[in-house]
C-alpha positions in Angstrom: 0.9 -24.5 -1.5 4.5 -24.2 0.3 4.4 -22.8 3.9 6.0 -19.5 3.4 8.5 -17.9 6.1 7.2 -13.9 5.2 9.2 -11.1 6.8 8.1 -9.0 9.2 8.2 -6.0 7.0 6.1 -7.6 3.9 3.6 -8.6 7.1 2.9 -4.9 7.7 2.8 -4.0 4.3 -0.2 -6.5 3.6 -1.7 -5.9 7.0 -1.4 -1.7 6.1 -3.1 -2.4 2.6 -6.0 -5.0 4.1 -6.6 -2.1 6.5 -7.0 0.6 3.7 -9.3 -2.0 1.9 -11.3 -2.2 4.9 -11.7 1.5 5.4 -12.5 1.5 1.4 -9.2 4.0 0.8 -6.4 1.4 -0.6 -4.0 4.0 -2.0 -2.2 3.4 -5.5 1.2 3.5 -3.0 0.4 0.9 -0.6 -1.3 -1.8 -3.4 2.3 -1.2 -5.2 4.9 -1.2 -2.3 2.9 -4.7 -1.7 2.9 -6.0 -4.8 6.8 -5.1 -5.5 7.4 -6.1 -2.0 5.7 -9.8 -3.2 7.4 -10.1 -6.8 10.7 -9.1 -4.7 10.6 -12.2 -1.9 9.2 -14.6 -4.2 12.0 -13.9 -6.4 14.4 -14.3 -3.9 13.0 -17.3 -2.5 12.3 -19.3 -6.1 8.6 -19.2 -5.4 5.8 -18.6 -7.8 4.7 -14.8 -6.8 0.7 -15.4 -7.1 0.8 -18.3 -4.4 3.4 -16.0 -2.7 0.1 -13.2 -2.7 -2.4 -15.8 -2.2 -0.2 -17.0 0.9 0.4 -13.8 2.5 -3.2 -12.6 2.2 -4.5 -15.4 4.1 -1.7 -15.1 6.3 -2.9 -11.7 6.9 -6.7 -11.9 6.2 -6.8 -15.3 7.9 -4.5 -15.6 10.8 -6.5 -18.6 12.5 -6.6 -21.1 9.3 
């Protein structure tokens, strides 16, 4: 899996949703501005969009590995 470069902004966005999840109230909103916000960059950037997820979510979920 390529190292990925996220923004700042799709950061927060992921680090907003694993919150909700954590608190057990992940709103419609959030999991969509994250997952358009995903499909958007890896677009861009000519990356596949499910390792750009799986990427970001252990960028979030998983800062130290």
């Amino acid at each position: 899996m390529p190292a990925f470069d996220f923004p700042a902004d799709l950061l927060a966005l992921e680090a907003r949703a694993w919150q909700e999840i954590q608190a057990g109230r992940l709103t419609v909103a959030s999991a969509q501005a994250v997952q358009e916000a995903v499909t958007a960059f890896a677009a861009e950037a000519g990356y596949d969009r499910y390792e750009v997820e799986m990427g970001l979510k252990r960028a979030v979920r998983h800062p130290e590995g």
